[in-house]
Backbone bond lengths (Angstrom), bond angles and torsions (degrees), N, CA, C in turn:
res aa  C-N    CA-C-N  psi(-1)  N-CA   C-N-CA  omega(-1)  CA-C   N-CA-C  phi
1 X - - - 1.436 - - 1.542 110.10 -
2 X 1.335 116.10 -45.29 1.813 109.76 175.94 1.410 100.11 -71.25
3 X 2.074 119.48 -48.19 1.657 88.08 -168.96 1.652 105.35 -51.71
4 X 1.374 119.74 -38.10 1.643 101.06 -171.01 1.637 132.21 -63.51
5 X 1.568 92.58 -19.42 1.744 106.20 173.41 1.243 128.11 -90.74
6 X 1.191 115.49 -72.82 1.303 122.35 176.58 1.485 106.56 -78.60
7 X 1.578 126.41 -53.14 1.661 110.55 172.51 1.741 123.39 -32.13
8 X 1.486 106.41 -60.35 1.456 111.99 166.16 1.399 136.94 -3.17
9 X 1.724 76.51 -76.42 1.529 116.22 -174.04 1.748 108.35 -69.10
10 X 1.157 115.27 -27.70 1.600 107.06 -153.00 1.969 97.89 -153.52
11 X 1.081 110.59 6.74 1.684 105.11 157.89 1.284 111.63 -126.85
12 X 2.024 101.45 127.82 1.177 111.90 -159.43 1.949 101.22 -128.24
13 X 1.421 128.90 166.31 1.466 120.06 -165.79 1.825 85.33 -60.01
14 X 1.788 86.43 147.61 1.542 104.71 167.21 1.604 116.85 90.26
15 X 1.204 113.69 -8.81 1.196 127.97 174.47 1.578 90.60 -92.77
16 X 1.760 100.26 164.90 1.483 115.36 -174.64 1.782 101.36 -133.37
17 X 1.480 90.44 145.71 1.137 101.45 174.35 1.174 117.18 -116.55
18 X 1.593 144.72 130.55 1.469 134.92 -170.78 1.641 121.22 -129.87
19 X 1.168 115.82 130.08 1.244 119.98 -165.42 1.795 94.22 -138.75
20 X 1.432 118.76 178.41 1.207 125.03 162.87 1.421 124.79 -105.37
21 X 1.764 140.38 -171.97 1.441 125.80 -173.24 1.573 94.09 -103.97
22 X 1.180 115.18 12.89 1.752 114.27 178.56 1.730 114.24 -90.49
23 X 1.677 92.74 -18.88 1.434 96.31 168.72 1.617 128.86 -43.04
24 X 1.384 105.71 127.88 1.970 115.87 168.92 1.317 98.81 -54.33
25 X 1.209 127.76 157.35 1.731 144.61 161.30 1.535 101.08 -48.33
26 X 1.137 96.50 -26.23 2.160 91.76 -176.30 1.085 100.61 -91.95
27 X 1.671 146.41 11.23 1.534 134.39 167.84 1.180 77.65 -135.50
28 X 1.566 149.56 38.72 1.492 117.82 146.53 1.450 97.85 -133.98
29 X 1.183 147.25 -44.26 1.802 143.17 167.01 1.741 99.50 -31.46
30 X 1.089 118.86 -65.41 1.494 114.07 -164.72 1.414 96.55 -55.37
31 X 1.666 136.25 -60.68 1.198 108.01 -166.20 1.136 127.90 -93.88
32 X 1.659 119.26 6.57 1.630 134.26 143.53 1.392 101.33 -31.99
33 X 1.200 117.92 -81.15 1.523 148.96 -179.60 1.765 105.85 -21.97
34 X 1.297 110.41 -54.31 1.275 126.51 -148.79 2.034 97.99 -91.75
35 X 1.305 82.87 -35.01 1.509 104.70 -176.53 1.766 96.96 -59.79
36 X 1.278 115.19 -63.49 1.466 119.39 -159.35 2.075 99.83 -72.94
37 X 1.161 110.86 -24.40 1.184 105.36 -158.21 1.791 103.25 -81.13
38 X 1.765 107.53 -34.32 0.942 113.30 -178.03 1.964 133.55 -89.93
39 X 1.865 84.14 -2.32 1.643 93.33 -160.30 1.672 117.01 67.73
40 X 1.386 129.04 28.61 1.474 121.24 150.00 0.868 98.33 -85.71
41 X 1.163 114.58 179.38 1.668 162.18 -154.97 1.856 103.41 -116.55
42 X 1.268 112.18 105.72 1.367 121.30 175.89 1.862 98.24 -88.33
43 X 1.541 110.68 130.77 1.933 114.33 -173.21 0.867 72.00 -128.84
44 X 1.469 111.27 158.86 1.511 149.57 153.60 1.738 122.81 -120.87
45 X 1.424 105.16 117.47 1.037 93.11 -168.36 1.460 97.75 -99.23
46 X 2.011 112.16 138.34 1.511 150.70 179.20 1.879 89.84 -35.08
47 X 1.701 90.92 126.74 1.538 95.01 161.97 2.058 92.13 -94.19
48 X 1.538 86.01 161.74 1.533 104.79 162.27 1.646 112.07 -78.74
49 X 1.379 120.10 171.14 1.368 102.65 165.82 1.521 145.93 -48.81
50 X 1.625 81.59 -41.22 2.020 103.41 -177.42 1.751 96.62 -70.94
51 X 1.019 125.18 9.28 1.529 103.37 -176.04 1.762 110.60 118.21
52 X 1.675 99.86 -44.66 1.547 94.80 -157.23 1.587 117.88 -85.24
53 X 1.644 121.64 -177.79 1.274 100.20 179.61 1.514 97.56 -106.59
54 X 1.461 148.33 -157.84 1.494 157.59 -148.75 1.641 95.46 -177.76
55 X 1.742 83.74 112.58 1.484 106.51 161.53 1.618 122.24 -25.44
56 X 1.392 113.22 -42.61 1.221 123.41 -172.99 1.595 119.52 -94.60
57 X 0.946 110.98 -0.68 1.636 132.08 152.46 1.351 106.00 -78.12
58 X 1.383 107.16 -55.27 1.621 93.53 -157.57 2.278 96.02 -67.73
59 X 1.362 99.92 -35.18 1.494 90.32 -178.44 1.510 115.48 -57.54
60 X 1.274 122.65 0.05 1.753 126.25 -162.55 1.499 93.08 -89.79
61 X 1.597 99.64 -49.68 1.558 103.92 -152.59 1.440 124.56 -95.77
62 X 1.195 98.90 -2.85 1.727 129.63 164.95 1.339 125.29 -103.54
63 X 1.130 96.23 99.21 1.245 135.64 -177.30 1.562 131.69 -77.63
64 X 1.133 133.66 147.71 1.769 139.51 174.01 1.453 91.08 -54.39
65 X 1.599 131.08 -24.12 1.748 120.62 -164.74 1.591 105.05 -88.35
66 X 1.690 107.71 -23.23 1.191 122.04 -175.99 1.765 107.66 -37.66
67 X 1.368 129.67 119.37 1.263 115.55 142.75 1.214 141.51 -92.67
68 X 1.782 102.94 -22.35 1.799 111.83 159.96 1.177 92.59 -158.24
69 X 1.399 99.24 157.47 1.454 147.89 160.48 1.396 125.24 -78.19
70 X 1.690 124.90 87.14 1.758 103.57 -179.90 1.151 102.42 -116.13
71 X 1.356 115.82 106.06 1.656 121.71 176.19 1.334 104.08 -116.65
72 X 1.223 126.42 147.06 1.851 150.63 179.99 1.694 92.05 -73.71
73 X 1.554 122.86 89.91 1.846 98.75 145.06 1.316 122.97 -28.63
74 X 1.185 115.86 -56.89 2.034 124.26 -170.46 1.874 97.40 -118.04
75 X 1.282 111.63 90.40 1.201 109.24 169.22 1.708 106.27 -65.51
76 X 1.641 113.50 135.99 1.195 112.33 168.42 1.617 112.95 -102.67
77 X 1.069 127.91 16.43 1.563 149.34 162.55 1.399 84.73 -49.71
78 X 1.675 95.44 -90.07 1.658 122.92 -132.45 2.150 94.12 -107.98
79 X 1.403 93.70 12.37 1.784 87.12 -177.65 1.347 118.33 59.01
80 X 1.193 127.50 -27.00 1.775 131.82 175.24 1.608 109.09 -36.63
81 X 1.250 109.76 165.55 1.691 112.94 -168.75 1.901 80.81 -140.66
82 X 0.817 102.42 133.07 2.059 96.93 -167.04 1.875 87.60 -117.71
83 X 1.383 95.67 137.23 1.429 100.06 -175.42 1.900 102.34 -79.51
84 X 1.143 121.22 128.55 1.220 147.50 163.20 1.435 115.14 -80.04
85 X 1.329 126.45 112.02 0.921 112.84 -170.41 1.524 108.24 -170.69
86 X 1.519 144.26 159.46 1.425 128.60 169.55 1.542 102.99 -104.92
87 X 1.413 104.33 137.79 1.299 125.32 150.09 1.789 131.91 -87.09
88 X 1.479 108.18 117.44 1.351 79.64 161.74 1.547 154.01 -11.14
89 X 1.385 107.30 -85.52 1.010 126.67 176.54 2.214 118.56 -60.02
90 X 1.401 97.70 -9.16 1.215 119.92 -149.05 1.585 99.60 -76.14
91 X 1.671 141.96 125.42 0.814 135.20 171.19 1.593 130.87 -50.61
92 X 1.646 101.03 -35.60 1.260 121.85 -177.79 1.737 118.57 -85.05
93 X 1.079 142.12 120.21 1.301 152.79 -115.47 1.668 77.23 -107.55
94 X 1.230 124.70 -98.12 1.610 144.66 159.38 0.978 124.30 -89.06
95 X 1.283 129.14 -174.59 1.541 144.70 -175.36 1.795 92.30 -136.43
96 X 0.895 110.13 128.43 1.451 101.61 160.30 1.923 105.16 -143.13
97 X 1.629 100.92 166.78 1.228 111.69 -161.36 1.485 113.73 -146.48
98 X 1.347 133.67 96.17 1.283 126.84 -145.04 1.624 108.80 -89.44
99 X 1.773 110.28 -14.82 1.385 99.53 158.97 1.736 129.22 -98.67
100 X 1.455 114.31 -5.80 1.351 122.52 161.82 1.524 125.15 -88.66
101 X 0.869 106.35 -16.29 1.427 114.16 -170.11 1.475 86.52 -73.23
102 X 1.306 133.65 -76.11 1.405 138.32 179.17 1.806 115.22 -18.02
103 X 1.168 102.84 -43.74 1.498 133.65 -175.84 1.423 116.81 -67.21
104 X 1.354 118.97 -65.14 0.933 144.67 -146.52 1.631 131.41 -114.17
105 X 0.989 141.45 107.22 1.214 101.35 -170.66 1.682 121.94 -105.01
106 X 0.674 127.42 142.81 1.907 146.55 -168.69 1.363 115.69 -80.70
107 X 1.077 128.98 136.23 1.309 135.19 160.71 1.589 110.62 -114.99
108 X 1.028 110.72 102.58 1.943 134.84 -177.35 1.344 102.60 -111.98
């Protein structure tokens, strides 16, 4: 639903799109999709061994080209619960998750 809304509207070639490899087929087809149609750049941001991803990955691979970020809080792939959280230095503001958040509660 965002690659079709907001991707559309506002990702253009040369821009990047970033997700992780823990992604469901329903957060990675749409921005496959969106990726090829528009000429961005589909990133993946590096799992750790145990499953999870590292703050300091995600700051590597996120970029000024970045236009979004779709990462799983609770991947149901790989079961991982990915810490959400802001970093200083961190390009990415929050993480948010519109079916965990409900669930769950966060410390940001």
């Amino acid at each position: 639903m965002v690659a079709s809304s907001y991707g559309r509207a506002n990702v253009k070639e040369g821009d990047e799109i970033v997700i992780t490899y823990m992604e469901h087929h329903s957060n990675l087809i749409p921005w496959q999709q969106l990726a090829k149609q528009t000429g961005a750049t589909l990133k993946y941001i590096p799992l750790q061994e145990d499953g999870t991803i590292d703050l300091r990955d995600v700051e590597e691979t996120v970029t000024e080209a970045a236009k979004i970020v779709a990462i799983a809080h609770v991947s149901n792939v790989l079961g991982t619960i990915n810490r959400c959280g802001r970093s200083p230095a961190s390009p990415m503001s929050a993480a948010r998750s519109s079916s965990s958040m409900r669930r769950k509660a966060l410390r940001i």
